[in-house]
C-alpha positions in Angstrom: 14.8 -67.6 -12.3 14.3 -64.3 -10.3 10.8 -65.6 -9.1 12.5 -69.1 -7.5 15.7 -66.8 -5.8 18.1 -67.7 -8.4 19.0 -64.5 -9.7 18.3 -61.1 -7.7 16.9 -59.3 -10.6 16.5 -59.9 -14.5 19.6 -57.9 -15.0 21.9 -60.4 -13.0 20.0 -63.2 -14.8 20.7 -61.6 -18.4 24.4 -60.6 -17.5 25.0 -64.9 -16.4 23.2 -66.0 -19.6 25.1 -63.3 -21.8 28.4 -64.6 -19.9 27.6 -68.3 -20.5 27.5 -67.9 -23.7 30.4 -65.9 -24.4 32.4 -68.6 -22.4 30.7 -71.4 -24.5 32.1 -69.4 -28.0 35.3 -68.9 -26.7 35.2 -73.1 -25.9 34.1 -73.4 -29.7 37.1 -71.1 -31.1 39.2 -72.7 -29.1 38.8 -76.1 -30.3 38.0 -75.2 -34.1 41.6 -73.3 -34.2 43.5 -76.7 -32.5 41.5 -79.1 -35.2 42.2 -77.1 -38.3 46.4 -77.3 -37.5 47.1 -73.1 -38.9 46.5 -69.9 -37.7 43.7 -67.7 -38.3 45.1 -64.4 -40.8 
C-alpha cells in the first residue's frame, strides 16, 4: 500500500488498519447489545 501511494509510510498504513478494525468491533458490540434485549453488568 505505501509502494502504490496509498499510504505515506507503514505507520499511516498500520494506524488505518488498527482504526478499521476498532470501528468494525464497535459495529459488532453494537448490534450484539440491541439483539440480546438487556444490558451488559
Amino acid at each position: 500500500m505505501v509502494e502504490t501511494g496509498e499510504f505515506p509510510n507503514r505507520s499511516e498504513a498500520i494506524r488505518s488498519a488498527v482504526r478499521e478494525m476498532l470501528n468494525e468491533q464497535q459495529v459488532e458490540n453494537r448490534e450484539s447489545s440491541t439483539k440480546r434485549g438487556w444490558a451488559k453488568v
